[in-house]
C-alpha positions, -999 to 999 in steps of 0.1 A, spaced: 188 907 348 158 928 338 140 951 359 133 941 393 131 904 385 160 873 374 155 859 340 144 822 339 132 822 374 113 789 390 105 770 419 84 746 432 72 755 467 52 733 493 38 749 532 17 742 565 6 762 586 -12 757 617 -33 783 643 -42 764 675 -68 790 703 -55 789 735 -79 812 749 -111 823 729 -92 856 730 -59 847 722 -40 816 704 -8 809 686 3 802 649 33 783 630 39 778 595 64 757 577 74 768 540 101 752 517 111 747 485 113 713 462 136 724 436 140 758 415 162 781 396 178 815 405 158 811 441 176 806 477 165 770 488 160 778 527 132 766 546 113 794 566 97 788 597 73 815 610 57 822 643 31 839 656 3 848 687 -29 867 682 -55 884 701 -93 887 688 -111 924 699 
């Protein structure tokens, strides 16, 4: 290990994500991340969620 970051690290990544507006003022978001494959990186999905407001 050198520094802050693993020697020989790789991964190939794919995503979505998707905002839908409920309201003009207000909607919700979702995302979708994953990896493929790689090399000294955890292989876990993460899901994200999310609401926003527009002022």
């Amino acid at each position: 290990m050198t520094s802050l970051y693993v020697n020989d690290q790789e991964y190939v990544a794919f995503g979505m994500k998707a905002i839908s507006e409920i309201t003009p003022n207000f909607g919700l978001l979702f995302g979708y991340a994953g990896a493929l494959s790689g090399n000294n990186v955890p292989k876990r999905e993460v899901l994200r969620f999310g609401i926003f407001q527009k002022f």
